[in-house]
PASEBA-1860 file (N, C-alpha, C; in nm, 3 decimals):
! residues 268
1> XXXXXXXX> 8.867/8.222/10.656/9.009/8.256/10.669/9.069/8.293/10.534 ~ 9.009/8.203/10.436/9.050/8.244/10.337/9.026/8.380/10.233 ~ 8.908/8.400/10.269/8.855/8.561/10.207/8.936/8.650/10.328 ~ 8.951/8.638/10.415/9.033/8.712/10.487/9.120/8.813/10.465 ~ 9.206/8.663/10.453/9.329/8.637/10.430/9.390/8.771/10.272 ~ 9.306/8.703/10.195/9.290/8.793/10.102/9.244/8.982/10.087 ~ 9.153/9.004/10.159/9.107/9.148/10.189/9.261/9.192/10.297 ~ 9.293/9.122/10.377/9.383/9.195/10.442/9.561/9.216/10.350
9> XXXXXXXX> 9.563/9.095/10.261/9.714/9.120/10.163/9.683/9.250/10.114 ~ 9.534/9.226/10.007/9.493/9.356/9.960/9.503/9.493/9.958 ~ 9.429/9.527/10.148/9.469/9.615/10.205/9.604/9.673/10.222 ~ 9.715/9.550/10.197/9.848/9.581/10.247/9.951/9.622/10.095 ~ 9.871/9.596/10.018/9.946/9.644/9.878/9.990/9.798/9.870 ~ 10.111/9.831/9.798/10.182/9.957/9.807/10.065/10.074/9.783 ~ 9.968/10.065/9.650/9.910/10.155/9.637/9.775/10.173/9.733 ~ 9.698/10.091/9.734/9.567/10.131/9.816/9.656/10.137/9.986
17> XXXXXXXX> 9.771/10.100/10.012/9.780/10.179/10.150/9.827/10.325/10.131 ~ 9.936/10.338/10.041/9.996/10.451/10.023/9.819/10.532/10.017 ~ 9.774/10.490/9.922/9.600/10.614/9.942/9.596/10.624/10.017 ~ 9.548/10.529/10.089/9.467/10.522/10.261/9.547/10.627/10.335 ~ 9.729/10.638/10.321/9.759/10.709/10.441/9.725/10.864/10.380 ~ 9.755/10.919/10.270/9.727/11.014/10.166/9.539/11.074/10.200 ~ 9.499/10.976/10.240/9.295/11.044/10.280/9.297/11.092/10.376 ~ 9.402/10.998/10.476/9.381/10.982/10.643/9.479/11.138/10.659
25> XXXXXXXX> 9.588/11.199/10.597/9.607/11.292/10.579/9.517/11.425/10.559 ~ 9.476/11.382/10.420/9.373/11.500/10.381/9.228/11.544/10.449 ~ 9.228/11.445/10.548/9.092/11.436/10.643/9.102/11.486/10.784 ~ 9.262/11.485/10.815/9.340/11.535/10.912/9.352/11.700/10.884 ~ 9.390/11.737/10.763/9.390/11.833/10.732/9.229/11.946/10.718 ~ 9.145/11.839/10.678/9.004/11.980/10.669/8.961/11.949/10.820 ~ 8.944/11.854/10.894/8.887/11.882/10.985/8.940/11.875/11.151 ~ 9.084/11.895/11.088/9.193/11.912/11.275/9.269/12.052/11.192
33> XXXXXXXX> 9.326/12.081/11.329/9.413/12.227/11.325/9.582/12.146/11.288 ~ 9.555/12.005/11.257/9.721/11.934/11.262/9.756/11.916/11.124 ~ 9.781/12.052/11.160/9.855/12.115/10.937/9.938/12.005/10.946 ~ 10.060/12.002/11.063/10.193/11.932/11.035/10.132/11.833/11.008 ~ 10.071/11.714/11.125/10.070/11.579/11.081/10.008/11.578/10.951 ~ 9.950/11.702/10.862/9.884/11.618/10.771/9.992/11.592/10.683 ~ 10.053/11.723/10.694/10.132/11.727/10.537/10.206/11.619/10.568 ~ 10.286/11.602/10.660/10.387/11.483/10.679/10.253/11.353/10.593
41> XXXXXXXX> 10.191/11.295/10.643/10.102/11.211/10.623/10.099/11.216/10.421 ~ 10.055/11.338/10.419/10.026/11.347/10.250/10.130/11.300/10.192 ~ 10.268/11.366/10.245/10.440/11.393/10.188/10.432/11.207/10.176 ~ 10.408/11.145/10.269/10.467/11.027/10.282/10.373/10.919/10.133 ~ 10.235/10.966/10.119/10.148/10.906/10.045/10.222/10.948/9.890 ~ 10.253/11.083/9.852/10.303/11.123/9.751/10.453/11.036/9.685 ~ 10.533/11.070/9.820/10.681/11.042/9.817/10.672/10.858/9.831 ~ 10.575/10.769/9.864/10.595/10.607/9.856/10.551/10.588/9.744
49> XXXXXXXX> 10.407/10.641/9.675/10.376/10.624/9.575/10.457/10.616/9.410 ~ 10.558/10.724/9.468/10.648/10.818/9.310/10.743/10.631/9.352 ~ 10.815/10.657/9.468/10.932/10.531/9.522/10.910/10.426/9.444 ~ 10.730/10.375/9.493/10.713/10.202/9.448/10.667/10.189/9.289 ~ 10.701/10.351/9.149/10.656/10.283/9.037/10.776/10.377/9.012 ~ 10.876/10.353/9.106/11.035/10.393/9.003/11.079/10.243/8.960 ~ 11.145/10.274/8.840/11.219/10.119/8.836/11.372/10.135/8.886 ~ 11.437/10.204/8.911/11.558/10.136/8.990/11.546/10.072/9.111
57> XXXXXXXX> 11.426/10.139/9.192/11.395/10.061/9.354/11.334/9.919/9.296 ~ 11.239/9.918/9.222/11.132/9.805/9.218/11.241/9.719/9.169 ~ 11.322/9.700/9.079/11.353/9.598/8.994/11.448/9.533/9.062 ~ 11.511/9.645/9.192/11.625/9.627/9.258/11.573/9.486/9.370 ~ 11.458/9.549/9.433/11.390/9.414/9.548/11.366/9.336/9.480 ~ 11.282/9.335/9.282/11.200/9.244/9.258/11.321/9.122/9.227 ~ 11.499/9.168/9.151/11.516/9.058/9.081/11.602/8.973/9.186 ~ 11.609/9.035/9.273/11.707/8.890/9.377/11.582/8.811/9.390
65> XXXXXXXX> 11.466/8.816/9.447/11.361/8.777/9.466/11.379/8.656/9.328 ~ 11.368/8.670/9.242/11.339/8.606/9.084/11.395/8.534/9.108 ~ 11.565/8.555/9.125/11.692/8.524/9.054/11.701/8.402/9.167 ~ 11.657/8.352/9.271/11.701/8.237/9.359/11.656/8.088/9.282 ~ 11.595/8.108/9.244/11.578/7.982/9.153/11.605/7.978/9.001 ~ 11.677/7.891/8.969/11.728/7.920/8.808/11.636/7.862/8.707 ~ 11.593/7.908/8.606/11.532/7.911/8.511/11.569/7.777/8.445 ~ 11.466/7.669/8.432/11.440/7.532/8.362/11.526/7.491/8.228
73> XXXXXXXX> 11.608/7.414/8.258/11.666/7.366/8.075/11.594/7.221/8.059 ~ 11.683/7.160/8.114/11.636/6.994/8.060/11.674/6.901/8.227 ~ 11.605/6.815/8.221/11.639/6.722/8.350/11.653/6.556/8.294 ~ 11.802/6.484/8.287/11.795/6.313/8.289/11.701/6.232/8.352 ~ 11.620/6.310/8.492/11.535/6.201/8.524/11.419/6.193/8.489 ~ 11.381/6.054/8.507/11.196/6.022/8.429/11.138/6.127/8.522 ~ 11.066/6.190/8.417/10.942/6.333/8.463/10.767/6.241/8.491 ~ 10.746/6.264/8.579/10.594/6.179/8.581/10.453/6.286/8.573
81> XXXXXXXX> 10.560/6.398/8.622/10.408/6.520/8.648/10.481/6.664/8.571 ~ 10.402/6.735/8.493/10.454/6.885/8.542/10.341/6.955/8.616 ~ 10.343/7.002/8.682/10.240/7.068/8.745/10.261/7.242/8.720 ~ 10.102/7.305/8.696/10.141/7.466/8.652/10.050/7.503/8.790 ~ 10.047/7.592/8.845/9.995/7.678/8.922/9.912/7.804/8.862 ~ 9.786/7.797/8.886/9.737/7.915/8.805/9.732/8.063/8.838 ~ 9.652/8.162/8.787/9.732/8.254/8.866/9.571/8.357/8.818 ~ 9.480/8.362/8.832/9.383/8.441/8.766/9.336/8.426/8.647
89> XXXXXXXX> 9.195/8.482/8.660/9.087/8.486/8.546/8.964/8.584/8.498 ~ 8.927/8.552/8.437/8.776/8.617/8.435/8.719/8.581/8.338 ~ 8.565/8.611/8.339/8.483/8.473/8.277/8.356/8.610/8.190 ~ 8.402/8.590/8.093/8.339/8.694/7.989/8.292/8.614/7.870 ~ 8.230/8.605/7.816/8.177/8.528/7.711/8.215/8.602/7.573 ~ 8.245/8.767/7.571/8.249/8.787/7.442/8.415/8.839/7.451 ~ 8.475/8.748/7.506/8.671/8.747/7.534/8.675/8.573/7.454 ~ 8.767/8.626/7.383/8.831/8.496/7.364/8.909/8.409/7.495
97> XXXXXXXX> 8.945/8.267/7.506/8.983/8.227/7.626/9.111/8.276/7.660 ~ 9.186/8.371/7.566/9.330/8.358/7.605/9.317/8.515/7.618 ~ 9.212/8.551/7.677/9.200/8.648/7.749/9.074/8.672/7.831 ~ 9.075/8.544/7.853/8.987/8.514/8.006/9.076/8.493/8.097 ~ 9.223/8.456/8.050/9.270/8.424/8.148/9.419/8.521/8.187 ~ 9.422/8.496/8.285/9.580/8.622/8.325/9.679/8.619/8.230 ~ 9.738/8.734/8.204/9.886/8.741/8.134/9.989/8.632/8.189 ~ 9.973/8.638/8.304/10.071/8.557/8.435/10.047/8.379/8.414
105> XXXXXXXX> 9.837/8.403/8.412/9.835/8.247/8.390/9.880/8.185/8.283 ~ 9.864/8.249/8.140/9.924/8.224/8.013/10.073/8.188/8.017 ~ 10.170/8.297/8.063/10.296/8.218/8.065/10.304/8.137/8.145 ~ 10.258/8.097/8.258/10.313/7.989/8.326/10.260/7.857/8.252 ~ 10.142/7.848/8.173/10.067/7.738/8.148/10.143/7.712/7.973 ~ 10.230/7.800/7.912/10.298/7.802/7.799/10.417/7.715/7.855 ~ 10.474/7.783/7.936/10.593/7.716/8.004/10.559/7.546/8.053 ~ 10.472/7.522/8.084/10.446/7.416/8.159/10.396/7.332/8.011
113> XXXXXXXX> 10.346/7.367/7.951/10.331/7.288/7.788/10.442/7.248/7.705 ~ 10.574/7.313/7.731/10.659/7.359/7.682/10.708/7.229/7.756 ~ 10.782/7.201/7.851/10.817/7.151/7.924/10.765/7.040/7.921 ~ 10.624/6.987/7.972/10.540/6.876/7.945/10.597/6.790/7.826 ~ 10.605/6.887/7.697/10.626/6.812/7.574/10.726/6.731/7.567 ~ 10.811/6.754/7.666/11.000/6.734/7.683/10.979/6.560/7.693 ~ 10.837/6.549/7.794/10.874/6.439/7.839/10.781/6.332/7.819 ~ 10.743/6.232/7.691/10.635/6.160/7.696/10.627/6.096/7.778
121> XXXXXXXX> 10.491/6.038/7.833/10.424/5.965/7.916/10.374/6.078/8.042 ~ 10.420/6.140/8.084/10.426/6.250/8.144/10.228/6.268/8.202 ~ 10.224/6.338/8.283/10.085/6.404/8.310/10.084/6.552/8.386 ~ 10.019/6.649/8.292/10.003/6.820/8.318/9.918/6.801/8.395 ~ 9.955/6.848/8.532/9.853/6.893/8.633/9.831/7.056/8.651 ~ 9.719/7.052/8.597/9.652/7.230/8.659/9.562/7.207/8.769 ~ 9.579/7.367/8.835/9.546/7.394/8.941/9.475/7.529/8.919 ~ 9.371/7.552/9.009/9.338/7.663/9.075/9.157/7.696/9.075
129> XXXXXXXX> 9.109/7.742/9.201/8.985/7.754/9.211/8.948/7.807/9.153 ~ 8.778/7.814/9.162/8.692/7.868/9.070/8.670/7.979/9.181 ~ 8.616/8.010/9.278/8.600/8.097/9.333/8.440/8.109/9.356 ~ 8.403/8.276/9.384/8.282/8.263/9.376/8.185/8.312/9.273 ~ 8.285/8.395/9.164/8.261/8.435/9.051/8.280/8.343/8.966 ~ 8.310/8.196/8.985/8.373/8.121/8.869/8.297/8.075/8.745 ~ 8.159/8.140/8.792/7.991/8.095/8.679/8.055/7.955/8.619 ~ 8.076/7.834/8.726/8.055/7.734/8.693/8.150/7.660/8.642
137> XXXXXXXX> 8.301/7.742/8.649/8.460/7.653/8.537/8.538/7.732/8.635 ~ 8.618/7.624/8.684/8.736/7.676/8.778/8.857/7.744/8.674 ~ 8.947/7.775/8.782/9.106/7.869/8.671/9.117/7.714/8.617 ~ 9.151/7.600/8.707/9.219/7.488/8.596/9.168/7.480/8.493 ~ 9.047/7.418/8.517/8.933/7.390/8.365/8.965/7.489/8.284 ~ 8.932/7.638/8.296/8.979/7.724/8.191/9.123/7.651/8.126 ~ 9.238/7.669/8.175/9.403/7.656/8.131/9.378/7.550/8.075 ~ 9.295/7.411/8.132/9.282/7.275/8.052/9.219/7.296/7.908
145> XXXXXXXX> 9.154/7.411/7.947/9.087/7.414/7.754/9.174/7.485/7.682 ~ 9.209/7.595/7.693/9.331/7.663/7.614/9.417/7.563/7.627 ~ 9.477/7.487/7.723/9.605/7.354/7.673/9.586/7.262/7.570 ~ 9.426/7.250/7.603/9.348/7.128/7.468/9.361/7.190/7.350 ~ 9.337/7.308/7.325/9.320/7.429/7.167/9.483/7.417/7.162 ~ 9.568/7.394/7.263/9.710/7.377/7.204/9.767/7.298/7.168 ~ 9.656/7.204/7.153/9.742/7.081/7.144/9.788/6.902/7.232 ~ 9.732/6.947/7.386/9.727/6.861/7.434/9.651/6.797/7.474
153> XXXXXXXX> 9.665/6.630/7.492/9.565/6.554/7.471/9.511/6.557/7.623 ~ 9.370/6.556/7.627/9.303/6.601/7.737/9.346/6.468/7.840 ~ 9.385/6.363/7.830/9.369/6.278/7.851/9.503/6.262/7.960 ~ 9.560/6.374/7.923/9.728/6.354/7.975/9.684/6.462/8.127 ~ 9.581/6.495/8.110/9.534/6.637/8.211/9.471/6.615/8.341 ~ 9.571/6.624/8.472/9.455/6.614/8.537/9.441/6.781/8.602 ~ 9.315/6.777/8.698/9.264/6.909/8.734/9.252/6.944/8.905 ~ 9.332/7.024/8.954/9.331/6.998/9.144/9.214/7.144/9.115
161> XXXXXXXX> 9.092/7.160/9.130/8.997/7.263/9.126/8.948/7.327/9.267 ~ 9.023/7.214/9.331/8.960/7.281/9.499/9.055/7.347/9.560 ~ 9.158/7.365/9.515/9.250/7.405/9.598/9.252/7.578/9.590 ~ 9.263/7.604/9.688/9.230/7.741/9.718/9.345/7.850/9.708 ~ 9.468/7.774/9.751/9.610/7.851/9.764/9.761/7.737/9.768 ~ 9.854/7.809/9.760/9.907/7.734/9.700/9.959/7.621/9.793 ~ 9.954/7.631/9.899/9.985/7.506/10.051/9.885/7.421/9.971 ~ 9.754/7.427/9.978/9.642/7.295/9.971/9.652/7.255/9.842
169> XXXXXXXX> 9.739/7.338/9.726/9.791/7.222/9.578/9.916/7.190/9.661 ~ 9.958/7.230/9.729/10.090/7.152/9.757/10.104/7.016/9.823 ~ 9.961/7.029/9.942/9.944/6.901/9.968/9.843/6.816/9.869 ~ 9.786/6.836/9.796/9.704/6.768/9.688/9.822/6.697/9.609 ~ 9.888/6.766/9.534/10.022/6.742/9.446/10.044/6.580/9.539 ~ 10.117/6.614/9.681/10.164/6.472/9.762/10.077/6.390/9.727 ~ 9.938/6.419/9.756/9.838/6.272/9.756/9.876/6.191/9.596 ~ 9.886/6.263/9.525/9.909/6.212/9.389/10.060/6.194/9.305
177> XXXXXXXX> 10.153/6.297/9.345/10.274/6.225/9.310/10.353/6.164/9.355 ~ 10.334/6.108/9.482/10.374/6.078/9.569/10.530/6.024/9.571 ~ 10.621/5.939/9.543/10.779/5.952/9.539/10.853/5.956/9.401 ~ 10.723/6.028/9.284/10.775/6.037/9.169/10.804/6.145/9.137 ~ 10.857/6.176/9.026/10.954/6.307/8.996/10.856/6.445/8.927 ~ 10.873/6.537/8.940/10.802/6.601/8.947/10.841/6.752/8.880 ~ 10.777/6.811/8.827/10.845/6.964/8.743/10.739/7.050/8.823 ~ 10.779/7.147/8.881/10.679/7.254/8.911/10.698/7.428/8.803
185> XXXXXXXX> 10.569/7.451/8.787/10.598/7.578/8.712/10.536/7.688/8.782 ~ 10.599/7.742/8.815/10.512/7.901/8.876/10.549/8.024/8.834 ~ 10.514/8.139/8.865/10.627/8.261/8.835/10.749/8.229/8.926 ~ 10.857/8.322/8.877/10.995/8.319/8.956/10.939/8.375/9.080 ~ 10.864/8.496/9.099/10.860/8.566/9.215/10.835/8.505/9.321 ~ 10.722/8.335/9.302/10.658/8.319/9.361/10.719/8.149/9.421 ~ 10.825/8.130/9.373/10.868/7.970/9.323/10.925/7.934/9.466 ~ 11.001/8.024/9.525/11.080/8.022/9.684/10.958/7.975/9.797
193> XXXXXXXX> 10.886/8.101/9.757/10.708/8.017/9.882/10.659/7.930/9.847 ~ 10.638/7.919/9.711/10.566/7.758/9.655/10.665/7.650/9.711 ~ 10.814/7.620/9.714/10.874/7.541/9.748/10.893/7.530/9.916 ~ 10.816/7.642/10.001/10.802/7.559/10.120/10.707/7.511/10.129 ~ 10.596/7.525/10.118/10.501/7.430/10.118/10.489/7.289/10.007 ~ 10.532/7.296/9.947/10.583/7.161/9.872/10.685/7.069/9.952 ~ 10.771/7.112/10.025/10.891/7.069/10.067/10.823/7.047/10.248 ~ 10.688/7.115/10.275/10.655/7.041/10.396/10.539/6.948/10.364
201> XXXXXXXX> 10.482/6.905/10.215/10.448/6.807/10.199/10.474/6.677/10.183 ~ 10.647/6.714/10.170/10.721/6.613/10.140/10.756/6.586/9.999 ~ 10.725/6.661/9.857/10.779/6.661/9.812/10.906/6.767/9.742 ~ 10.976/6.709/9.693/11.090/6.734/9.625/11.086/6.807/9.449 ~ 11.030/6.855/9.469/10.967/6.912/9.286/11.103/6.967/9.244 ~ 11.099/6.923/9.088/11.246/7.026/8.971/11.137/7.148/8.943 ~ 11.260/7.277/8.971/11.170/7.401/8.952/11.191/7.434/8.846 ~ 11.092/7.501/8.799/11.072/7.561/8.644/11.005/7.665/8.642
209> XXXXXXXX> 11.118/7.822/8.716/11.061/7.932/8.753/11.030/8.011/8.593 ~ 10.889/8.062/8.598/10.871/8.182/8.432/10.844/8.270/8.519 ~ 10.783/8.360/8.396/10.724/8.504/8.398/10.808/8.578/8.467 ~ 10.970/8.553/8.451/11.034/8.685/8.461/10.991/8.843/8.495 ~ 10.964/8.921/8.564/10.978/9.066/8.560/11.083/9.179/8.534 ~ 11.158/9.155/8.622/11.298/9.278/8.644/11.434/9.234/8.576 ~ 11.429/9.294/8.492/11.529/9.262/8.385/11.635/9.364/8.436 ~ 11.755/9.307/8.395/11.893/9.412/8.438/11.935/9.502/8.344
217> XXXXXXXX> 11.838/9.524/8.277/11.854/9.639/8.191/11.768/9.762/8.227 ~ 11.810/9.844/8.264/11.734/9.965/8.288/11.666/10.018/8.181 ~ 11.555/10.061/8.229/11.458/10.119/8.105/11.435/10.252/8.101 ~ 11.375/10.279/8.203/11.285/10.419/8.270/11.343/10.464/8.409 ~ 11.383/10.605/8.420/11.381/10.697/8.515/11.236/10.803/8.581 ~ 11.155/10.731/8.477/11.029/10.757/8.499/10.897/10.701/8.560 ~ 10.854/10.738/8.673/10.739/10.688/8.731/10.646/10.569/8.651 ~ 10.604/10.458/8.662/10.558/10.374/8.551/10.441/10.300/8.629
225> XXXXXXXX> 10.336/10.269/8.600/10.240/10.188/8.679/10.279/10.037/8.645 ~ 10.380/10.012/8.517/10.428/9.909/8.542/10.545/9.853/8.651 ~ 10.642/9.894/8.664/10.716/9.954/8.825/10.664/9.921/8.940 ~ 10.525/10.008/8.924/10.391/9.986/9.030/10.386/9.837/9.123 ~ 10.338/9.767/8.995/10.342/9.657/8.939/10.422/9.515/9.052 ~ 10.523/9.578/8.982/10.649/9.507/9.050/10.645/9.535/9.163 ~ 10.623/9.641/9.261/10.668/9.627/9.400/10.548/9.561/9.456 ~ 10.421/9.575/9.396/10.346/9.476/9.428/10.409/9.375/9.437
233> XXXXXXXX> 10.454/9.296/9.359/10.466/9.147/9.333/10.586/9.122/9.473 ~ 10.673/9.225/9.466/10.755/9.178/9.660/10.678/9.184/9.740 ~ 10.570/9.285/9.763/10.492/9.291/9.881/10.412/9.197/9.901 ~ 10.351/9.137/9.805/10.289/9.006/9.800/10.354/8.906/9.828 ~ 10.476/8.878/9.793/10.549/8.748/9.827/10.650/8.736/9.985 ~ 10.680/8.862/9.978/10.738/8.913/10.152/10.619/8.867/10.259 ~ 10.543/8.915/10.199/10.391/8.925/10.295/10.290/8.781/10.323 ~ 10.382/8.681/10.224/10.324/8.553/10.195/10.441/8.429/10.287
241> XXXXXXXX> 10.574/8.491/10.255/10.681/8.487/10.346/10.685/8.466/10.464 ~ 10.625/8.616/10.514/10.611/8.604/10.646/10.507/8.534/10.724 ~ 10.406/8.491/10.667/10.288/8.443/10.708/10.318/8.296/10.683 ~ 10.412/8.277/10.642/10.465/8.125/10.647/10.563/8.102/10.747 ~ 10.625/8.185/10.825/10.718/8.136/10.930/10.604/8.203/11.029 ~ 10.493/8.268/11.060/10.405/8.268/11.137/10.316/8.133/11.197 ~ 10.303/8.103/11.034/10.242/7.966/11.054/10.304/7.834/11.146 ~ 10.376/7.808/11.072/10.504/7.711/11.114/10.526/7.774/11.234
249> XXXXXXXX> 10.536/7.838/11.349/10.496/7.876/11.494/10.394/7.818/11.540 ~ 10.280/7.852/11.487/10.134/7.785/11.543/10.110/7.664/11.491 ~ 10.072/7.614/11.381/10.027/7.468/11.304/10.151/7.374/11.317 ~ 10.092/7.266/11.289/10.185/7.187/11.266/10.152/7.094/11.158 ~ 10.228/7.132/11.052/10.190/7.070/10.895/10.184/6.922/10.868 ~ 10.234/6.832/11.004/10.213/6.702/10.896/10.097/6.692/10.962 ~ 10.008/6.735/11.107/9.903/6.744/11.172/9.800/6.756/11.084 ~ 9.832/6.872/11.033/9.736/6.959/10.928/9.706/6.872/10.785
257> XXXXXXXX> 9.823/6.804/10.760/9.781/6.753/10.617/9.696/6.582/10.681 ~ 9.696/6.548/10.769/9.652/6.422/10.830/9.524/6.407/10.804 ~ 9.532/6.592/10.862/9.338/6.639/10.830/9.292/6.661/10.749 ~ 9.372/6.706/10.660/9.296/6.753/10.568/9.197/6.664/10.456 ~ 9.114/6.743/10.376/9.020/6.674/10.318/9.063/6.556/10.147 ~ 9.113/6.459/10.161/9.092/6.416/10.031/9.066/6.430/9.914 ~ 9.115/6.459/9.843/9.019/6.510/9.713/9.073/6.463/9.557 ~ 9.037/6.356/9.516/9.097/6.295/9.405/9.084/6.417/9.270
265> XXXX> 9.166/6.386/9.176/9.216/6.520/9.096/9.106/6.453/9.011 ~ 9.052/6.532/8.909/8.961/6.539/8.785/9.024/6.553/8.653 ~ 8.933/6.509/8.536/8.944/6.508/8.433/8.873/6.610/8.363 ~ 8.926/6.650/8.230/8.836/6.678/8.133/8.760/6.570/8.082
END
């Protein structure tokens, strides 16, 4: 379900569909007499493509999206966890680590260091699988070693490595923080879906949305693959959205977490 799950978001991203309809056009065109449907078909692959790497559209969906959760200052209550969410990798030997790992994972795991520091006694929880490429070190383990080269004591670290997406750290998180206070760090884009599944684990996390995108400053009237970019990041989270009030139709989450598998967090 889970490789699935994934090949079908994939499929559903602005650019490889916009292609897909753009072939299914041009294939319409050499081998049917249906000039019209093609061009319409092409027009539409051309004309979504130019749409989803303008920045007045993209920045327009991306920053309400951002802007629902406010950006982290300071919190009076005792902090027991921050927890970062990871976000990608890749495992190259002749890359330094702070580019083994995502642009995305870097700020969130800066932010979450940042934050961490605020509060002694505290414990940084990273997250995220290894996968099937992971040659042997999950995303956490990676972020736990760049956190260690930053400075923090391994000791303060724990590691959720099995968790596949962000529901199964959400119920992992419960098994372990259970009615204590809690900082979550994710991107902004992504902080609204992370907080339902946190909030049907039962906990209550202080948000600490980063990695900003869509700034209210206009930049470019020009087509940008960074733009691109961005409407990805709605289509991904709309699309993550919706598959969460799908869910919540069929499952039933405290059912689901009853079942689910145990899994005590790790150390460096």
């Amino acid at each position: 379900m889970f490789i699935l799950k994934k090949i079908i978001s994939a499929l559903l991203m602005p650019l490889p569909f916009l292609l897909l309809v753009g072939v299914i056009g041009l294939c319409v065109l050499w081998f049917t007499r249906q000039k019209k449907l093609a061009s319409i078909l092409v027009s539409v692959s051309l004309i979504g493509i130019f749409l989803c790497s303008f920045q007045p559209l993209t920045t327009a969906l991306l920053r309400p999206l951002e802007q629902e959760n406010p950006a982290f200052v300071s919190t009076t209550k005792p902090i027991s966890y921050v927890m970062v969410l990871g976000s990608g990798q890749v495992i190259d030997k002749t890359f330094p680590i702070t580019s083994e790992l995502s642009p995305t994972a870097i700020t969130r795991l800066v932010e979450g260091i940042r934050i961490f520091r605020m509060y002694p006694g505290a414990k940084l929880i990273l997250s995220g699988y290894g996968g099937i490429a992971s040659h042997g070190i999950s995303h956490a383990r990676l972020m736990a070693h760049l956190a260690v080269a930053l400075g923090v004591d391994k000791r303060d670290i724990l590691l959720f490595e099995s968790t596949k997406d962000t529901k199964e750290e959400a119920f992992q998180a419960a098994d372990v923080v259970k009615n204590k206070n809690m900082i979550l760090v994710t991107s902004a884009s992504q902080m609204s879906r992370a907080l339902y599944y946190f909030h049907q684990a039962g906990l209550q996390p202080i948000v600490a949305p980063t990695n900003f995108r869509a700034s209210n400053q206009m930049r470019s009237y020009v087509p940008d693959s960074t733009y691109l970019t961005q409407m990805e990041i709605v289509e991904h989270e709309r699309l993550g959205q919706l598959w969460q009030r799908i869910a919540s139709k069929l499952l039933n989450p405290k059912t689901e977490h009853l079942q689910a598998e145990k899994v005590k967090p790790k150390t460096l």
